[in-house]
N, CA, C and O atoms as a GROMACS GRO file, in nm:
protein
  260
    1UNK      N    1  -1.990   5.283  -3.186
    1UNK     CA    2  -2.053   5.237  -3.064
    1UNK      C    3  -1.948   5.162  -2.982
    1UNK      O    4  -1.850   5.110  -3.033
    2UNK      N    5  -1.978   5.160  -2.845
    2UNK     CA    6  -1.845   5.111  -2.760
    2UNK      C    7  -1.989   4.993  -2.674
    2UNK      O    8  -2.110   4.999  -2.651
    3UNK      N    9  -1.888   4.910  -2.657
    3UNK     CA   10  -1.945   4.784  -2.594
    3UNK      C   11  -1.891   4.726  -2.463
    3UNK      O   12  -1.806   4.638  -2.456
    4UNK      N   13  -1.955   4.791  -2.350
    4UNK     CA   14  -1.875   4.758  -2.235
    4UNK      C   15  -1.925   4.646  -2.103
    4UNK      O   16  -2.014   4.667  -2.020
    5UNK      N   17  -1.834   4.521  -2.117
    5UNK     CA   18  -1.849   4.353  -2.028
    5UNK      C   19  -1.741   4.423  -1.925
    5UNK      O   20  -1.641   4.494  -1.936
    6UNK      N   21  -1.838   4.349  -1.792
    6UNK     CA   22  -1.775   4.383  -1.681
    6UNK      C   23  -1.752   4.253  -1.639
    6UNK      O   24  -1.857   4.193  -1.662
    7UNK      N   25  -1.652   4.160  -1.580
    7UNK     CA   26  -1.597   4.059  -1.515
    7UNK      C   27  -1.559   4.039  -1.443
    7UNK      O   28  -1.456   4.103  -1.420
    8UNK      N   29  -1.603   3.930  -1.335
    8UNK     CA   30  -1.558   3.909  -1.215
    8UNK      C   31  -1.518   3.715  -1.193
    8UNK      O   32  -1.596   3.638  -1.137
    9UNK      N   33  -1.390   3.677  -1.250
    9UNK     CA   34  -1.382   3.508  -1.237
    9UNK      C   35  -1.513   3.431  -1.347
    9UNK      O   36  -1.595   3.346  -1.312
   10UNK      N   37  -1.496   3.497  -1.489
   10UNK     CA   38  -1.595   3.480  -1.582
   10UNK      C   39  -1.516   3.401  -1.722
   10UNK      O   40  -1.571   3.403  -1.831
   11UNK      N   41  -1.390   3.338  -1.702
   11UNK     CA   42  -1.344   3.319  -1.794
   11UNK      C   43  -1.358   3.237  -1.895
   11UNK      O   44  -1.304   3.238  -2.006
   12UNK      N   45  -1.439   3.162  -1.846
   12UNK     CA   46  -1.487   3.029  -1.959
   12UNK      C   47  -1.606   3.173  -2.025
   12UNK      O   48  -1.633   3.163  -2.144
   13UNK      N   49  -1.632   3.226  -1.992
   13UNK     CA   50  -1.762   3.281  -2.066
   13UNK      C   51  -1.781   3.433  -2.148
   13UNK      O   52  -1.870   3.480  -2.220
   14UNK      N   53  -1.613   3.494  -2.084
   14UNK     CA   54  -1.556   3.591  -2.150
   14UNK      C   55  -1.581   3.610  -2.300
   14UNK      O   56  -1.659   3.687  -2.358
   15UNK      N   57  -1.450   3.474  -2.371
   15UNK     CA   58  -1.449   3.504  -2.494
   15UNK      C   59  -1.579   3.509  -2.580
   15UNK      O   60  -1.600   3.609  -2.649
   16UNK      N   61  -1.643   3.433  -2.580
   16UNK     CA   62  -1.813   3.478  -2.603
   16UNK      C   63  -1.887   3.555  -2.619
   16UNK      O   64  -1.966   3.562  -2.713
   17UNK      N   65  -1.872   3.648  -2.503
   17UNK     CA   66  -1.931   3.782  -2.484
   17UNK      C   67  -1.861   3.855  -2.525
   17UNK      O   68  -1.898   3.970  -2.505
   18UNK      N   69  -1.741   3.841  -2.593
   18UNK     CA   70  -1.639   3.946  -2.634
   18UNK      C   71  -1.691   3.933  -2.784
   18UNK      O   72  -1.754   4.027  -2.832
   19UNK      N   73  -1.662   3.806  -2.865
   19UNK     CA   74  -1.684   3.764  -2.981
   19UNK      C   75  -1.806   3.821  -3.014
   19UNK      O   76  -1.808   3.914  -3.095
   20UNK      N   77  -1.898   3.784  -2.968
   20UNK     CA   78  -2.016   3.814  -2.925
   20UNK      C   79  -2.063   3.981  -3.018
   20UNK      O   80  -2.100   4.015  -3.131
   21UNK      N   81  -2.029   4.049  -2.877
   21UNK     CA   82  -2.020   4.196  -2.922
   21UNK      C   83  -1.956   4.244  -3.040
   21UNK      O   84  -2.015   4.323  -3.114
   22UNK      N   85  -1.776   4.181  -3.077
   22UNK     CA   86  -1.749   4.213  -3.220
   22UNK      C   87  -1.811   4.176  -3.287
   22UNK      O   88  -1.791   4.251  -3.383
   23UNK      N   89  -1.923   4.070  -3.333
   23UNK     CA   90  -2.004   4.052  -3.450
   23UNK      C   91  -2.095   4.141  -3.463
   23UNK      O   92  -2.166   4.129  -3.563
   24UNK      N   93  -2.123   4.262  -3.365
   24UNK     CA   94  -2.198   4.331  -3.397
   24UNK      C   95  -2.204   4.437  -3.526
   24UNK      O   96  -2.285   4.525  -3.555
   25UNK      N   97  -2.074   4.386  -3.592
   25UNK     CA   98  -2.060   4.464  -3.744
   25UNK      C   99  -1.993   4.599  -3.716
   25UNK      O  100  -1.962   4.654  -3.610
   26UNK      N  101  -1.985   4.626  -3.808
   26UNK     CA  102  -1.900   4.796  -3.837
   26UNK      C  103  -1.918   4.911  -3.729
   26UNK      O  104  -1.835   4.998  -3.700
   27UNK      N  105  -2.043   4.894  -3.678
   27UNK     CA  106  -2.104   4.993  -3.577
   27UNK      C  107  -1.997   4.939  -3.449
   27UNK      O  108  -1.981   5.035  -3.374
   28UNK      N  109  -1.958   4.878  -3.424
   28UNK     CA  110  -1.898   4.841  -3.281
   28UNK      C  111  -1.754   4.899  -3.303
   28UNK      O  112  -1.685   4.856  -3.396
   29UNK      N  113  -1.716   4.984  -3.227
   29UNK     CA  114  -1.580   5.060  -3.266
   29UNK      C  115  -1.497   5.025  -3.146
   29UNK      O  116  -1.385   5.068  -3.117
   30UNK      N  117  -1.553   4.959  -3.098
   30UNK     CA  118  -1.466   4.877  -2.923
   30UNK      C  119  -1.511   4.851  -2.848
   30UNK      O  120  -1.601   4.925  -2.806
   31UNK      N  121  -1.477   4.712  -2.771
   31UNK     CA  122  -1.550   4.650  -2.664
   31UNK      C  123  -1.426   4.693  -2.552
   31UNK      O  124  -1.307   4.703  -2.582
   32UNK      N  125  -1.465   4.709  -2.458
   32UNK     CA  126  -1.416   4.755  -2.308
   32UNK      C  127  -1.449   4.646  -2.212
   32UNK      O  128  -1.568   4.616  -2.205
   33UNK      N  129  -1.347   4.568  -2.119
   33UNK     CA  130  -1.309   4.474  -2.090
   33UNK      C  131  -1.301   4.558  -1.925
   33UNK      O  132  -1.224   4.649  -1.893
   34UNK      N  133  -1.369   4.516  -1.871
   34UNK     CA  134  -1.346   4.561  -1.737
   34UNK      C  135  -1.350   4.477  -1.626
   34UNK      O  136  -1.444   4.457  -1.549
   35UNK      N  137  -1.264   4.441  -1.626
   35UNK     CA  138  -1.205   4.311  -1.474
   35UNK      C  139  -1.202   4.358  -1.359
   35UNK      O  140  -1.130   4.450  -1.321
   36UNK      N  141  -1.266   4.309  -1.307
   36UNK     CA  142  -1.301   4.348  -1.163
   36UNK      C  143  -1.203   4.231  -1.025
   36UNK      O  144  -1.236   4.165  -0.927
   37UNK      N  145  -1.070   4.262  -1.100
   37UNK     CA  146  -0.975   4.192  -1.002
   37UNK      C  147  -1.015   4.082  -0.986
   37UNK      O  148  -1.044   4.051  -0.870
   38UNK      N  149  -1.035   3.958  -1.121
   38UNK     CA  150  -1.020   3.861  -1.102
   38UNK      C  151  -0.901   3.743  -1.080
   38UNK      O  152  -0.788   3.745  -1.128
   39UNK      N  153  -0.954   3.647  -0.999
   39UNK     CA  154  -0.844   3.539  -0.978
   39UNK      C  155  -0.826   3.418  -1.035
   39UNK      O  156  -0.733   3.341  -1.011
   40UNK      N  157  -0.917   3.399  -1.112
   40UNK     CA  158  -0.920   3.284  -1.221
   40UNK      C  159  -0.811   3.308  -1.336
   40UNK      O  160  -0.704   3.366  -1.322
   41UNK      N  161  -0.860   3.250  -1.452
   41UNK     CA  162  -0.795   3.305  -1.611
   41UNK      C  163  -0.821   3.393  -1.642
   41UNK      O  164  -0.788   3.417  -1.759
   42UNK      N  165  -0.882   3.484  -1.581
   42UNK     CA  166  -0.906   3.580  -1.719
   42UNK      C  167  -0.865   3.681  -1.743
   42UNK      O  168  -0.917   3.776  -1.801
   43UNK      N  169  -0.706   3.660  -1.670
   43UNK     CA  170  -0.613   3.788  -1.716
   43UNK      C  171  -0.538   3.746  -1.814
   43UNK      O  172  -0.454   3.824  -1.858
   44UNK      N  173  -0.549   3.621  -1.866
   44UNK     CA  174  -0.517   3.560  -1.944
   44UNK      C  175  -0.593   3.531  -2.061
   44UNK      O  176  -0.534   3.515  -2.168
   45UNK      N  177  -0.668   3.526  -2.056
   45UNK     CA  178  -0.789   3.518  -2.127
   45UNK      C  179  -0.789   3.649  -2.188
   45UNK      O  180  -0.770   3.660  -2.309
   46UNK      N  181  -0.809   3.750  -2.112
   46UNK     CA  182  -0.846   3.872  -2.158
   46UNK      C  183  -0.705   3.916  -2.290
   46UNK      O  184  -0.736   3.937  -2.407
   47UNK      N  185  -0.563   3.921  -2.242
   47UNK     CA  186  -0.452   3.921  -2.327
   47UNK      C  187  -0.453   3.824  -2.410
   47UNK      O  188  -0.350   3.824  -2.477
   48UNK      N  189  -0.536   3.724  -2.442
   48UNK     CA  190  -0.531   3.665  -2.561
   48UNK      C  191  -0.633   3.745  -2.667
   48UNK      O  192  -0.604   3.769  -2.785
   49UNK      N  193  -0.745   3.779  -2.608
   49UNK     CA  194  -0.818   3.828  -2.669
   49UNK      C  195  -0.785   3.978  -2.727
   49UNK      O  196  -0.832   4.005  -2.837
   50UNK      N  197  -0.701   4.082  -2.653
   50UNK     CA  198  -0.623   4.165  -2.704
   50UNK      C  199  -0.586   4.166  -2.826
   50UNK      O  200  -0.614   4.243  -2.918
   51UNK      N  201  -0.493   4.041  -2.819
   51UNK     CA  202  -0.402   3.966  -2.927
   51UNK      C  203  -0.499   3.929  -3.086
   51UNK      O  204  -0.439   3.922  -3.194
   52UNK      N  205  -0.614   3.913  -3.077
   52UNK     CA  206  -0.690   3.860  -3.129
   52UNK      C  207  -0.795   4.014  -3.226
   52UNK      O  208  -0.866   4.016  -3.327
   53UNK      N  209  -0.761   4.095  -3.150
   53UNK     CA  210  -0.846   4.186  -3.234
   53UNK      C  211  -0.847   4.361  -3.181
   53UNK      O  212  -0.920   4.392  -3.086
   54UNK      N  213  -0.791   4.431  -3.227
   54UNK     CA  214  -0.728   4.556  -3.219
   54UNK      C  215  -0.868   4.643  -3.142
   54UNK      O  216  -0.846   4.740  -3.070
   55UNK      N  217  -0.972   4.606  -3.161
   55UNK     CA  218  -1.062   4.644  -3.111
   55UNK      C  219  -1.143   4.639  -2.997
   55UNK      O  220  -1.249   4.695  -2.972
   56UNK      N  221  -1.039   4.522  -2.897
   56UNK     CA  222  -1.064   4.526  -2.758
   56UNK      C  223  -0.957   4.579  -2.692
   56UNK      O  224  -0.837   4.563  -2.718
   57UNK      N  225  -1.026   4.665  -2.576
   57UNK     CA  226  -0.940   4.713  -2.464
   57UNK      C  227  -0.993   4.701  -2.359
   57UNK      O  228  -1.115   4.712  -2.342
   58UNK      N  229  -0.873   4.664  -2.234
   58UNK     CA  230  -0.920   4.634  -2.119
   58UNK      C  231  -0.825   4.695  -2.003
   58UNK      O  232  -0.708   4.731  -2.017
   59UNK      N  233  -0.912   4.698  -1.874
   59UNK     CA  234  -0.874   4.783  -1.767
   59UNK      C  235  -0.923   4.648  -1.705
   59UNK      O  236  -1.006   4.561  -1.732
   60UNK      N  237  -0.786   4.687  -1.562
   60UNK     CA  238  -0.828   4.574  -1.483
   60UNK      C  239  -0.801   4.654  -1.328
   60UNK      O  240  -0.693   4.703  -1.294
   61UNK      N  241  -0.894   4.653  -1.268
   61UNK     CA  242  -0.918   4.722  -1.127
   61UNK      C  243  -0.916   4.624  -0.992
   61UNK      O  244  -0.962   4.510  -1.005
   62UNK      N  245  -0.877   4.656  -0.894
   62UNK     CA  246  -0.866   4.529  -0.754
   62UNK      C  247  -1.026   4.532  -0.700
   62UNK      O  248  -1.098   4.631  -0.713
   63UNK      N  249  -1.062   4.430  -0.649
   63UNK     CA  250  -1.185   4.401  -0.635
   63UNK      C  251  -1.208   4.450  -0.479
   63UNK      O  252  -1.140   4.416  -0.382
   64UNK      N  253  -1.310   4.529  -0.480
   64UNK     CA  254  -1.317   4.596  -0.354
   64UNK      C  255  -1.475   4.555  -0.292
   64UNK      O  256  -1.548   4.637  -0.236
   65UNK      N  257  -1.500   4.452  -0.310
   65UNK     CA  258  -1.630   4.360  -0.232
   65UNK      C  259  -1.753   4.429  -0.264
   65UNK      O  260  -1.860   4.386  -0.223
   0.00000   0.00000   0.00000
């Protein structure tokens, strides 16, 4: 199963919803990280979380209003 958080300047609340979704056990085969051209942390945020577990991937797109 794939688990896909969309973000827009969400970074305090990211890792959470990331963590979140990996506890969903064995069935979760990747969470998908989709940044919607944020300007806060959480391009930072998001590459820590990378770092943190082989099973997130993320795309980051420019924010088009």
């Amino acid at each position: 199963m794939s688990v896909v958080i969309t973000t827009y300047n969400r970074s305090a609340m990211l890792p959470h919803a990331v963590r979140s979704a990996l506890a969903g056990g064995e069935a979760v085969l990747e969470v998908l990280v989709i940044d919607d051209g944020s300007t806060d942390a959480t391009p930072r945020v998001v590459r820590d979380l990378l770092a943190e577990d082989a099973r997130v991937r993320a795309f980051r797109h420019p924010n088009r209003g």
